[in-house]
ROPAFI-926267 format. One record per residue (C-alpha): x, y, z. Coordinates in steps of 0.05 Angstrom, whole numbers, padded with zeros to 5 digits, always signed. Example, Ala and Ser with C-alpha at 12.3 -4.5 7.8 and 13.67 -1.06 7.14 Angstrom:
BEGIN
+00246-00090+00156 +00273-00021+00143 
//
This chain:
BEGIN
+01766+02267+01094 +01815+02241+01144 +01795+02300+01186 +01722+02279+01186 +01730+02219+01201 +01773+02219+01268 +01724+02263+01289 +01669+02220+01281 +01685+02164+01324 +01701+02210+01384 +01656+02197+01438 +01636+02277+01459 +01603+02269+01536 +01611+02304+01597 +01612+02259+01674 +01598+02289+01735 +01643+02263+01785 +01609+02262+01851 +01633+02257+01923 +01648+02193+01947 +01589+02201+02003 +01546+02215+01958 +01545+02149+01910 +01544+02073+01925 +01619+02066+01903 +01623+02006+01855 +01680+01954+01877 +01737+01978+01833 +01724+02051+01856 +01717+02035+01934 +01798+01992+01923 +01825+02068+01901 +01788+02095+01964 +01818+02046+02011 +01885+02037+01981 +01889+02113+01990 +01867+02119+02052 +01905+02056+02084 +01973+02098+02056 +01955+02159+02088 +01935+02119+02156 +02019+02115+02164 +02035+02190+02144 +02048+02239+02206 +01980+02256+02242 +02005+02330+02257 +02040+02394+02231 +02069+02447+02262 +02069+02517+02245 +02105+02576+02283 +02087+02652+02296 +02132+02695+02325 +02120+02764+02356 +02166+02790+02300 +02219+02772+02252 +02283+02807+02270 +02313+02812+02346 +02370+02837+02380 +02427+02797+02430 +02394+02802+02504 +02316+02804+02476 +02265+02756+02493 +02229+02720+02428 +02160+02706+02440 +02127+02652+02396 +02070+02611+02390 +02059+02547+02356 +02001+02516+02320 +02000+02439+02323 +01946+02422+02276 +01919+02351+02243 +01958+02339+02185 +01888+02322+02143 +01838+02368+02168 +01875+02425+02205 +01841+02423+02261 +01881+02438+02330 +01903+02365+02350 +01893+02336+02413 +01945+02278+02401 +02018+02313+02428 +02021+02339+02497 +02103+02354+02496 +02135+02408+02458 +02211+02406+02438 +02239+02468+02422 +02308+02494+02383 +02341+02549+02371 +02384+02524+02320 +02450+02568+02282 +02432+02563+02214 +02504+02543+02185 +02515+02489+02233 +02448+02463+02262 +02470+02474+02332 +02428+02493+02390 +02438+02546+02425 +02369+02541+02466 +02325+02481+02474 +02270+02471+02521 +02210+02428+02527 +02138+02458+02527 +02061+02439+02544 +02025+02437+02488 +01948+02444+02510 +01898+02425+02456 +01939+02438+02401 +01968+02512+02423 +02034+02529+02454 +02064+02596+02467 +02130+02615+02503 +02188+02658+02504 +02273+02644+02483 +02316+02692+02514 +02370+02717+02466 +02431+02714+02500 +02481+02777+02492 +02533+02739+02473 +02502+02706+02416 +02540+02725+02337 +02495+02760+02293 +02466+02721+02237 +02404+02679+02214 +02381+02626+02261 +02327+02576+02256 +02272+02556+02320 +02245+02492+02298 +02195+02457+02343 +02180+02378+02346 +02129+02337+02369 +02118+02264+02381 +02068+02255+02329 +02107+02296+02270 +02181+02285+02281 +02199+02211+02264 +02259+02153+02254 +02248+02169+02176 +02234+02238+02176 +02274+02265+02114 +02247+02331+02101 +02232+02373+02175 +02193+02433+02154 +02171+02465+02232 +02212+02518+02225 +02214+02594+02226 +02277+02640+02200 +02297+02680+02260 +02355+02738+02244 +02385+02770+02307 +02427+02830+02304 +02474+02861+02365 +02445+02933+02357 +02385+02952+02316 +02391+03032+02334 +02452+03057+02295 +02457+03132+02274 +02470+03135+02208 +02457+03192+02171 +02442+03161+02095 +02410+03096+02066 +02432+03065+01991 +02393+03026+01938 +02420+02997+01877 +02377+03014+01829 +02374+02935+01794 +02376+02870+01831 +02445+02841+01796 +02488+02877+01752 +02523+02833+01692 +02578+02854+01641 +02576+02923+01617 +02519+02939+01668 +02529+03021+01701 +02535+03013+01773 +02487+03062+01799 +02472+03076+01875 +02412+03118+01901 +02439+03157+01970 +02382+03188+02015 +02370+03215+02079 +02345+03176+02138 +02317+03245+02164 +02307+03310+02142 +02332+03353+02202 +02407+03366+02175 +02431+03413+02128 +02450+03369+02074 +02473+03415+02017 +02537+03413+02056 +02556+03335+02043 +02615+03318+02002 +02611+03236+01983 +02667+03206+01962 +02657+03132+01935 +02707+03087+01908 +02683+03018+01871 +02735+02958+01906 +02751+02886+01891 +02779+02868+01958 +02831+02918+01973 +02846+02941+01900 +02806+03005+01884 +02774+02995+01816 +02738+03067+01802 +02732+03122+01844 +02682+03186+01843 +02659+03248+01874 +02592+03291+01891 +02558+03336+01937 +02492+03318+01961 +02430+03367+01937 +02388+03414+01969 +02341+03346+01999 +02399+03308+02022 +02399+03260+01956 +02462+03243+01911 +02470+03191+01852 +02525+03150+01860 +02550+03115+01791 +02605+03069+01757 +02601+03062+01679 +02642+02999+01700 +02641+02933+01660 +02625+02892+01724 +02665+02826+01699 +02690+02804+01769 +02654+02789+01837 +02660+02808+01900 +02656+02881+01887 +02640+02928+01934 +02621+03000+01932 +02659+03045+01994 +02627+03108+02015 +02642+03167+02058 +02601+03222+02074 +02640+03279+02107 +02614+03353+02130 +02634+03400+02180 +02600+03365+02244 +02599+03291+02208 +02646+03243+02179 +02610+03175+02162 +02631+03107+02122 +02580+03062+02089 +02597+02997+02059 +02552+02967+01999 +02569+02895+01969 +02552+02895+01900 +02501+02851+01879 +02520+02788+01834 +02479+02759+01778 +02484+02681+01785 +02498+02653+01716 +02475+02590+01726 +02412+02560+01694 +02371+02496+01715 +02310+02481+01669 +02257+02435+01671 +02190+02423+01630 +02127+02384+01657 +02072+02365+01613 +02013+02370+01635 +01993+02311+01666 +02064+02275+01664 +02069+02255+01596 +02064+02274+01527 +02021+02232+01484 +02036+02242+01409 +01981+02268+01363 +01946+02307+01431 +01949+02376+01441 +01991+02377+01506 +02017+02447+01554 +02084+02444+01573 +02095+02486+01634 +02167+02497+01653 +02213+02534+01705 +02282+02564+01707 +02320+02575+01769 +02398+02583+01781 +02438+02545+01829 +02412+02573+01893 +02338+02550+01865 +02321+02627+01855 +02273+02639+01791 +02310+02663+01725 +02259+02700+01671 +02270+02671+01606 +02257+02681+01537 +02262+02624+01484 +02241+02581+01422 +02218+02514+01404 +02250+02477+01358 +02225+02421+01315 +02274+02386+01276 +02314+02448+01275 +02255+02496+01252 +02236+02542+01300 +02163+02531+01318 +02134+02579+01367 +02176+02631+01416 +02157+02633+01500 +02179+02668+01552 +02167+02670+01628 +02104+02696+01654 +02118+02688+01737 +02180+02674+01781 +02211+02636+01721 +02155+02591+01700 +02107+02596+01644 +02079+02552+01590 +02060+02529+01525 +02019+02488+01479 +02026+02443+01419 +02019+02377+01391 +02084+02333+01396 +02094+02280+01345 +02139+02221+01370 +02176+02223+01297 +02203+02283+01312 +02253+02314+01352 +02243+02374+01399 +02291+02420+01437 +02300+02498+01466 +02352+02552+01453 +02343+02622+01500 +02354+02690+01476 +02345+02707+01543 +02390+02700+01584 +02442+02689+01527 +02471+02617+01547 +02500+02573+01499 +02460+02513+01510 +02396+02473+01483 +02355+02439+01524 +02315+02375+01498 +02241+02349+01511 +02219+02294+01557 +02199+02227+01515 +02146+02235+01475 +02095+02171+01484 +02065+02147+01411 +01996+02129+01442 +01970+02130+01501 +01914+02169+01554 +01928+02253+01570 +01885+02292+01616 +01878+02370+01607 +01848+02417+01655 +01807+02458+01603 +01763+02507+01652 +01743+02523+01725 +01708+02572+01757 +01686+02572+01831 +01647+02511+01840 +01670+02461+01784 +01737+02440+01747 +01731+02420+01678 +01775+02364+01654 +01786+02333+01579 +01803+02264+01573 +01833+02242+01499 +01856+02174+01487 +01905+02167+01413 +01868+02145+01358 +01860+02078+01341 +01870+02051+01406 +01801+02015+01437 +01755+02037+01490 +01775+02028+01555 +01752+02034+01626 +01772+02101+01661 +01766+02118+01742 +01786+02187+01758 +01794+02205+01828 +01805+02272+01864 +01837+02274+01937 +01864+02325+01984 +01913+02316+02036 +01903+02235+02033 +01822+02237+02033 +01785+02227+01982 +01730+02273+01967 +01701+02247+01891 +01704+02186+01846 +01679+02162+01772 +01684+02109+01720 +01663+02116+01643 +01678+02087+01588 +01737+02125+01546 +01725+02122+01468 +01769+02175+01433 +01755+02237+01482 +01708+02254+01549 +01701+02302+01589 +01692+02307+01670 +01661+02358+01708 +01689+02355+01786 +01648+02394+01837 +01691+02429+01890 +01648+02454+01939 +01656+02400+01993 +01731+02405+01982 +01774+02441+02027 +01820+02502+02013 +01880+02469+01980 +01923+02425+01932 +01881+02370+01908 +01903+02316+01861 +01861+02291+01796 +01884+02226+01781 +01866+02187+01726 +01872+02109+01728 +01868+02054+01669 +01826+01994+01674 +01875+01948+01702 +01875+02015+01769 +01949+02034+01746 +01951+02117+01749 +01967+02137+01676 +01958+02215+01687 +01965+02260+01743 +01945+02337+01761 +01947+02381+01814 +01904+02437+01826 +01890+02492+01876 +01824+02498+01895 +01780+02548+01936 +01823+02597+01961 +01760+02638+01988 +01753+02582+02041 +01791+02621+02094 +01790+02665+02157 +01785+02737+02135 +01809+02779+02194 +01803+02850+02194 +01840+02888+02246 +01817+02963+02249 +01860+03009+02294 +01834+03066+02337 +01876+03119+02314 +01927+03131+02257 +01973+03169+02292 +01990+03162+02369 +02034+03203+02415 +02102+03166+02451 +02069+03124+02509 +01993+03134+02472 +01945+03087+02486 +01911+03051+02419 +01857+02992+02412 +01850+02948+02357 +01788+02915+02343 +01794+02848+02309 +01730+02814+02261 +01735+02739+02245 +01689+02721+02195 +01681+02658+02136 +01676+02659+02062 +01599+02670+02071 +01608+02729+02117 +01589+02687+02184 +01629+02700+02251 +01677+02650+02267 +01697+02638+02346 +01779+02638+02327 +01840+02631+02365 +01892+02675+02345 +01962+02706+02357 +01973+02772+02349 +02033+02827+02346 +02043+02900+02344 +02120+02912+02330 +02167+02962+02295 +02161+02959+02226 +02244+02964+02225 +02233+02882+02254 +02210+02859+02198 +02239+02818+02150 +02213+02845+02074 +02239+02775+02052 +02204+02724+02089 +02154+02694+02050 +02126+02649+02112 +02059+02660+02141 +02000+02603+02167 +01973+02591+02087 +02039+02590+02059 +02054+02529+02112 +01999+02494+02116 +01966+02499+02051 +02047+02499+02011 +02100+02492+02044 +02085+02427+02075 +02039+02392+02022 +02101+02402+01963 +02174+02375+01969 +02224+02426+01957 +02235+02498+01966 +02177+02552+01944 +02210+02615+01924 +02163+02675+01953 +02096+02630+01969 +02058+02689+01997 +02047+02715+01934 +01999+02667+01914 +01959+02690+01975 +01956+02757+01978 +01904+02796+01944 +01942+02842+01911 +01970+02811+01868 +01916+02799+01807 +01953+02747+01770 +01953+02707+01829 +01918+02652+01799 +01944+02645+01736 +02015+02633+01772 +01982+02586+01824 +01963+02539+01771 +02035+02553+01740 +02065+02526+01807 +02019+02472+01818 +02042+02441+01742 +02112+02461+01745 +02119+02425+01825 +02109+02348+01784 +02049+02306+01814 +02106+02270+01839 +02126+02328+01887 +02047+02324+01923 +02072+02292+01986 +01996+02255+01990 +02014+02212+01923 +02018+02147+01928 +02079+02137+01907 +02110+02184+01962 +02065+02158+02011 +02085+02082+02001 +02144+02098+02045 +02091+02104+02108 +02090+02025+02096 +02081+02018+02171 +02059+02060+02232 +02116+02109+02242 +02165+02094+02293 +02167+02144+02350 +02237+02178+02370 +02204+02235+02413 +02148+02233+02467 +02103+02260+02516 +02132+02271+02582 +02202+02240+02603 +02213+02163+02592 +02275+02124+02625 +02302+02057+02642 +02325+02024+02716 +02388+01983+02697 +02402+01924+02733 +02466+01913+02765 +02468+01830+02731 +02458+01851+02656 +02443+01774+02650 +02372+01784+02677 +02317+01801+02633 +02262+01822+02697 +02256+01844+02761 +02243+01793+02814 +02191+01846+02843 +02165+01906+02812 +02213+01967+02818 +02200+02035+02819 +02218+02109+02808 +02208+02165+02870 +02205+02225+02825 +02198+02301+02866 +02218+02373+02853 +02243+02403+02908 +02248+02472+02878 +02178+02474+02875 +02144+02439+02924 +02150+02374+02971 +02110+02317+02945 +02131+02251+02917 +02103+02211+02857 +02127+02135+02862 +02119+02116+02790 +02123+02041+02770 +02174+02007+02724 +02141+01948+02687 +02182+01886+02681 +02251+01907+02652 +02257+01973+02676 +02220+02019+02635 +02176+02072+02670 +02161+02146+02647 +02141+02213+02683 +02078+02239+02659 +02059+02301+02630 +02019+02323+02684 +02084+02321+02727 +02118+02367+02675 +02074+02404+02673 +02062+02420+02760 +02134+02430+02768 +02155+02466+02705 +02207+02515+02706 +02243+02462+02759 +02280+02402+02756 +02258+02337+02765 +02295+02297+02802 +02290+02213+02800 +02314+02161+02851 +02307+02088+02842 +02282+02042+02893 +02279+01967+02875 +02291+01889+02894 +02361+01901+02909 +02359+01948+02968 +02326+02020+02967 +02388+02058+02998 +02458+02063+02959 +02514+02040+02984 +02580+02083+02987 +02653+02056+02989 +02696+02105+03024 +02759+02101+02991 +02791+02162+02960 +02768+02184+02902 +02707+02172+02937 +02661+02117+02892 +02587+02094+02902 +02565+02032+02892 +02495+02031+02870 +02435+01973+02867 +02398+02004+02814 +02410+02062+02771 +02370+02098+02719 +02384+02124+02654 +02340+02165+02620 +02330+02175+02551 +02357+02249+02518 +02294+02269+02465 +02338+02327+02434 +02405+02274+02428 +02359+02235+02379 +02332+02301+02342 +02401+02320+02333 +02422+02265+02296 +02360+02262+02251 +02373+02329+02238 +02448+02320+02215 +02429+02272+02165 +02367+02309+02144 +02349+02367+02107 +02308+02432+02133 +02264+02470+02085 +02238+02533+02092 +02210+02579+02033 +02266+02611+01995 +02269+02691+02009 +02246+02742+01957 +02287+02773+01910 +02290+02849+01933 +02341+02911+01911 +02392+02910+01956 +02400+02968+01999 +02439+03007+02052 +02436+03003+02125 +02377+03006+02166 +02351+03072+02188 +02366+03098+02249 +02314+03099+02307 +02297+03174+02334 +02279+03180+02406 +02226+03222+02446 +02271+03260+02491 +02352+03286+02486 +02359+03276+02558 +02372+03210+02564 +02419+03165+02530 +02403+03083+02519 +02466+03044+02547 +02489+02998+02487 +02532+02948+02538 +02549+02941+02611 +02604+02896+02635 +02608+02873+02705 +02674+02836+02733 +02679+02804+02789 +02711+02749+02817 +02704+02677+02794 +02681+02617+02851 +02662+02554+02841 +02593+02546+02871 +02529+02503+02859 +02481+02540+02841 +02417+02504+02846 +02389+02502+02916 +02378+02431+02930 +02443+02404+02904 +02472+02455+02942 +02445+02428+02999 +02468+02357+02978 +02535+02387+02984 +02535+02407+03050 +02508+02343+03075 +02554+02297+03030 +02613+02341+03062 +02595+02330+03133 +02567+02261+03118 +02642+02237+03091 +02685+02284+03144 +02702+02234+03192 +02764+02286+03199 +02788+02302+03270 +02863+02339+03298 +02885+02311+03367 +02910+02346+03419 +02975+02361+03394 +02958+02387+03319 +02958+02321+03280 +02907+02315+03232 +02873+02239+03239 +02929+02222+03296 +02924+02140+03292 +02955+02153+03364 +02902+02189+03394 +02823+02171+03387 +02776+02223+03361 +02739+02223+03430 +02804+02235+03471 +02807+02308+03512 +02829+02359+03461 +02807+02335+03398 +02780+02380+03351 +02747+02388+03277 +02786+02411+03223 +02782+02476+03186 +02785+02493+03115 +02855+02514+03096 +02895+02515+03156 +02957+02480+03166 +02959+02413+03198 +03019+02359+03218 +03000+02287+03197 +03034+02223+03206 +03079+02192+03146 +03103+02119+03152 +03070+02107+03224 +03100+02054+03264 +03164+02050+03225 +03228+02067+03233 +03222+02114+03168 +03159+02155+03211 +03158+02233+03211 +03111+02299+03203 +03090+02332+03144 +03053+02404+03145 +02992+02403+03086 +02936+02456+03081 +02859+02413+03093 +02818+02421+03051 +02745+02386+03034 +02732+02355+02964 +02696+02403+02926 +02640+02356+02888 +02617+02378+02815 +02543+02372+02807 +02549+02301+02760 +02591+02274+02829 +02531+02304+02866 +02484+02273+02831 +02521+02208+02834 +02527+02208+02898 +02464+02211+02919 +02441+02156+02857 +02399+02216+02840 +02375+02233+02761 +02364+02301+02736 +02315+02324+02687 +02289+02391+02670 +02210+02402+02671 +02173+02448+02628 +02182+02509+02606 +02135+02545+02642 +02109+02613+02617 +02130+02676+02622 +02091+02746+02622 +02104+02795+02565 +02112+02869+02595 +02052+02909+02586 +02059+02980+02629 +01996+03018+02632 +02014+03090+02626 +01931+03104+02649 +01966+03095+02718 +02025+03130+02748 +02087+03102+02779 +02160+03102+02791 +02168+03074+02725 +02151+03127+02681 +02211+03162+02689 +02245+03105+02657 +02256+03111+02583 +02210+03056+02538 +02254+03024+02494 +02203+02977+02470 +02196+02954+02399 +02145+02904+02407 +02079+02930+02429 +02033+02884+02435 +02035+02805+02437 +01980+02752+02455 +01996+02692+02433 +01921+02666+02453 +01865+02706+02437 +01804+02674+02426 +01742+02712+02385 +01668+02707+02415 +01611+02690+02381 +01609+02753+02340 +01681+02736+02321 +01700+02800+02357 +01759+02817+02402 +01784+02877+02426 +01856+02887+02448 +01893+02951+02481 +01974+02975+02481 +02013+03029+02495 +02060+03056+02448 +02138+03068+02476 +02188+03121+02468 +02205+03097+02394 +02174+03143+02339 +02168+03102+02280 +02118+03066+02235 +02085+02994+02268 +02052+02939+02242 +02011+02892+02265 +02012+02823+02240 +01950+02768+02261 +01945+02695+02252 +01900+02636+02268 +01858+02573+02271 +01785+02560+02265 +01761+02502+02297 +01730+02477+02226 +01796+02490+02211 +01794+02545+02169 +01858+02590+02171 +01881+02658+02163 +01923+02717+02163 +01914+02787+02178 +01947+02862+02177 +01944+02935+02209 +01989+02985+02199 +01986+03056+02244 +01982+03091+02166 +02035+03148+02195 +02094+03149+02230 +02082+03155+02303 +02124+03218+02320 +02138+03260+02377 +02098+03323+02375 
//
């Protein structure tokens, strides 16, 4: 009876919640519009994204890269920056070891960072910055793409290792898979010796011979109870005697576990999911298996479906209490539920398909009805709204084909506008480029020449005029656990706070639970974690104040700090002379403040700038001459150092990046096998010589020179006596100095206490600040400019064919553009390097549609 009865006063309906266009909005519904859409005003207009010719590079290589600077709403290419910043920052420290500035035109860039030989091996990060995405309160700086650089890719090793499990734990058999890199030795005549160590304290040791393909097993029935272990290797025949090291992979015992109702909260008496996640300390996913308790009696078992995270349902009851014990992994531990709410509102997400989500509203019985708004909104616009009336349950029906590709958020609000559930969902992953890249041939001879046609097309099969960057590089330069690509940035990455372990997934076709563990992610993230909530974007309470900007801005100081202005306008001369001879006289305003535009950047990039005041108080400077030699200056300029202020956002800041995938660890990488044995590639040259201090840019050199002869007012007289105050300059006899011979000069003149001394001359050698000084000069770099990547065309002969190609990287055009077919067709030519290439493709629609796209040459390209 009680049964029929709650049922009967439930209010069974179903709303269609329209888009906002579409409907005169009522006055309650238009406040959650504008109150949105006044937040998201203040948020960062712009996001960057980075593509790189390929993931891995070697000391003395130049990385190419290209950067997508995109509206942070619509992902469209932004017009707004026209100034790139660019890092190369060392992952453990943060520090630069290359920064330049860059044009950005329409909302591309592309450039190159040469890797200099003496950099250490290790990961590094190139993170870009612009002046409408990098800000004073910038907390979270996502622009940035993992970069590892090696000394030497080509090493001749003989075998490769796998483990044959990710982590070993107590009581685990160590077991190591040994292969051939290549088939063309006689392996039935390897003997490997391998020895299990902690540090230098040999745990195990074994013995085996390799078969007739060049494979041994390699195994400890070792209970692995320590870390650090690693396994020591050598493989010794008659003509070879080789050492391979493998560190022993380590399971992290560490749990971290969190539940999220759908939602946000758990309403007692309604059937709620509870997704959850389990990662260790690193933030790496942990599979689980585990029970529900309810006052101490089991209730239902779960376990992980994806990456750690899974879910449940049941229907909580605030008089209880709830908590979880694992079987798997065995931890001693229980973990307890959130707080269970005795009445209250809970949304569920109970179907969806490709044009609609289906939503269930259920209020606890006995409470009233109440006025509900519901509101979807993506990226900070809002794209459908609705009010009903909320009697026991309802259901809405959202429409999601104006919506773009994306994380959208449902909220529900009460009557009084206060959000009382929350949901994100990821909608219409069809809306996308879809790139096909089809090669000419599968397999090409060394120095072969292959085309690859690219298609750009919509969901709906249409052409799409793209712009794109693509690569053709050895597969051995790429990293198998980066999970970053153009979706996983823009559509991820960016929109969620925290670290996604392996986002690609959720992308790539492939995989055909794909969205069963999107949904997973978007519940398990927390509403809270959507970086267009309201609650996150509240802290965009004001426009964001600028640290970074277009073209160079800098100050005239005035020599009386006590003045606030100028008594007449003063100004900047502002030339290159590396580049050509013309003068822009740009205009301080009334306390100093001028700026060098872009334009000028960008017509003498790759030079210096150099700046010169000129003012009210005089437009020449004026020089004491009194050893050490020190100007005296009317007005002087300072100008502001963009990458100074990055760096100290940065310190204080963290940088997140998609954490890498979980893969088996295994051996070395396999060596590279050239096209001819006549020639041998030169790992290192050295060249000493000796060591002089010179200036080595042009103009200051020529500053030199003139400040030198300017300031030698130096003369000998007659009889060898270096500035003789008896004899004048002009008297018969007198001569100039010269650099480092011996001269007399007079001590104590006039005085009873007067003799000779003998001292070598010798000019003041100026460093390039004293230059600069000098002169009341400023020096700033330009742009960037750009630089050609090395295409030979084999089709043609020359003296450069004899020269072995070395080349890993094929192809790279950072800026191709599709016609109206979406068609574009690109040609290479392979190298000297026999091994398997990929190609990787992304880009931009102008619509802002994005995508990604693949080729592979199928086959090894090998020397015939």
């Amino acid at each position: 009876m009680k049964k029929f009865k709650r049922i009967s006063f439930i209010l069974l309906s179903t709303l269609m919640l329209l888009p906002v266009y579409a409907q005169s909005l009522n006055n309650r519904q238009n406040e959650l519009a504008i109150k949105l859409d006044s937040l998201a005003k203040n948020a960062p207009h712009e996001i960057a994204y980075i593509q790189t010719s390929k993931d891995i590079y070697e000391t003395g290589e130049d990385l190419w890269f290209k950067i997508y600077v995109l509206d942070a709403q619509y992902l469209t290419p932004s017009g707004l920056s026209k100034t790139l910043y660019l890092q190369l920052l060392n992952e453990s420290n943060k520090k630069a070891v290359w920064q330049e500035k860059y044009e950005i035109q329409d909302g591309f860039a592309n450039g190159r960072v040469y890797l200099d030989s003496k950099l250490p091996e290790g990961d590094y990060l190139l993170a870009v910055y612009t002046p409408n995405s990098f800000f004073d309160d910038t907390t979270n700086f996502y622009a940035v793409r993992r970069i590892k650089i090696r000394t030497d890719m080509i090493r001749q090793h003989v075998f490769k290792g796998e483990f044959d499990k990710p982590f070993y734990d107590t009581n685990d058999t160590i077991r190591i898979i040994l292969s051939p890199v290549s088939q063309k030795n006689n392996f039935s005549e390897y003997e490997i010796t391998a020895r299990l160590m902690k540090g230098n304290i040999k745990q195990a040791k074994m013995k085996t011979l390799t078969d007739s393909l060049g494979d041994a097993v390699i195994k400890f029935p070792y209970k692995v109870s320590d870390d650090n272990l690693q396994v020591e290797i050598n493989a010794k025949s008659k003509d070879l005697n080789e050492d391979i090291i493998f560190p022993v992979p380590k399971k992290n015992k560490s749990l971290q576990f969190s539940v999220f109702p759908e939602g946000g909260y758990m309403v007692s008496g309604i059937r709620n999911k509870l997704a959850f996640k389990a990662v260790n300390s690193q933030g790496e996913p942990v599979d689980i298996k585990g029970t529900l308790f309810e006052d101490n009696t089991p209730l239902l078992n779960f376990n992980s479906s994806h990456a750690g995270m899974g879910y449940f349902g049941f229907t909580p009851d605030n008089r209880k209490k709830y908590f979880i014990r694992f079987s798997e992994p065995g931890i001693d531990s229980t973990f307890l539920l959130p707080e269970i709410v005795p009445s209250g509102i809970a949304m569920q997400l109970i179907g969806r398909d490709k044009a609609t989500l289906l939503f269930k509203v259920s209020q606890s019985q006995g409470l009233n009805p109440e006025d509900i708004y519901v509101r979807i909104q993506s990226r900070g616009v809002v794209y459908g709204l609705t009010n009903a009336k909320l009697y026991g349950e309802i259901r809405i029906k959202i429409p999601l084909s104006e919506i773009p590709q994306g994380i959208a958020e449902v909220t529900l609000f009460n009557r009084s506008l206060v959000p009382v559930a929350e949901r994100l969902v990821y909608i219409n992953k069809n809306q996308k480029l879809n790139i096909a890249a089809k090669i000419s041939e599968e397999i090409y001879p060394t120095r072969g020449k292959g085309l690859v046609k690219i298609t750009v097309k919509d969901e709906n099969g249409d052409p799409v005029v793209a712009n794109l960057g693509v690569s053709i590089f050895d597969k051995l330069y790429q990293n198998p656990r980066d999970s970053n690509n153009i979706l996983v940035h823009y559509y991820l990455s960016t929109q969620l706070k925290g670290r996604i372990y392996n986002p690609s997934f959720y992308f790539n076709s492939n995989n055909k639970d794909r969205f069963e563990a999107m949904d997973l992610l978007m519940v398990t993230q927390g509403w809270r974690k959507y970086v267009w909530n309201e609650v996150n974007l509240k802290k965009f309470n004001k426009e964001p104040q600028k640290v970074i900007f277009d073209g160079i801005r800098g100050e005239i100081n005035l020599p009386d700090k006590k003045k606030k202005t100028l008594k007449n306008p003063a100004s900047v001369m502002a030339f290159s002379p590396g580049r050509d001879s013309s003068k822009v006289f740009l205009l301080a305003d009334s306390v100093g403040n001028f700026s060098v535009s872009p334009y000028e950047l960008k017509k003498w990039e790759n030079n210096y700038v150099y700046l010169k005041p000129f003012g009210t108080y005089g437009s020449l400077p004026r020089f004491k001459t009194i050893a050490p030699l020190t100007p005296v200056y009317d007005l002087r300029i300072q100008v502001a150092d963009p990458f100074k202020t990055i760096n100290q956002i940065l310190r204080a800041h963290d940088i997140i990046y998609p954490l890498p995938v979980l893969v088996k660890p295994s051996g070395i990488q396999p060596y590279l096998y050239f096209a001819g044995s006549d020639f041998i590639k030169i790992k290192k040259v050295t060249i000493k010589g000796q060591k002089r201090n010179t200036i080595r840019e042009k103009y200051l050199g020529i500053l030199d020179s003139l400040a030198k002869f300017d300031m030698d007012n130096d003369y000998v007289c007659r009889f060898g006596v270096l500035n003789c105050p008896r004899h004048s300059r002009y008297e018969f006899g007198s001569t100039k100095p010269v650099q480092g011979e011996l001269y007399h000069i007079i001590i104590n003149y006039n005085s009873p206490d007067e003799h000779l001394i003998r001292i070598i001359y010798s000019l003041p050698i100026y460093t390039e600040e004293e230059l600069l000084r000098l002169n009341n000069l400023t020096k700033v770099k330009a742009y960037y400019g750009l630089r050609e990547f090395y295409k030979p065309d084999y089709d043609k002969e020359s003296e450069t064919d004899r020269i072995p190609d070395f080349r890993n990287t094929l192809l790279w055009e950072p800026s191709v553009v599709t016609d109206d077919k979406g068609e574009a067709t690109l040609s290479f030519f392979c190298s000297d390097i026999n091994t398997d290439f990929v190609g990787r493709i992304e880009g931009v629609g102008g619509d802002g549609l994005l995508g990604t796209g693949y080729c592979s040459t199928c086959s090894p390209i090998r020397c015939s």
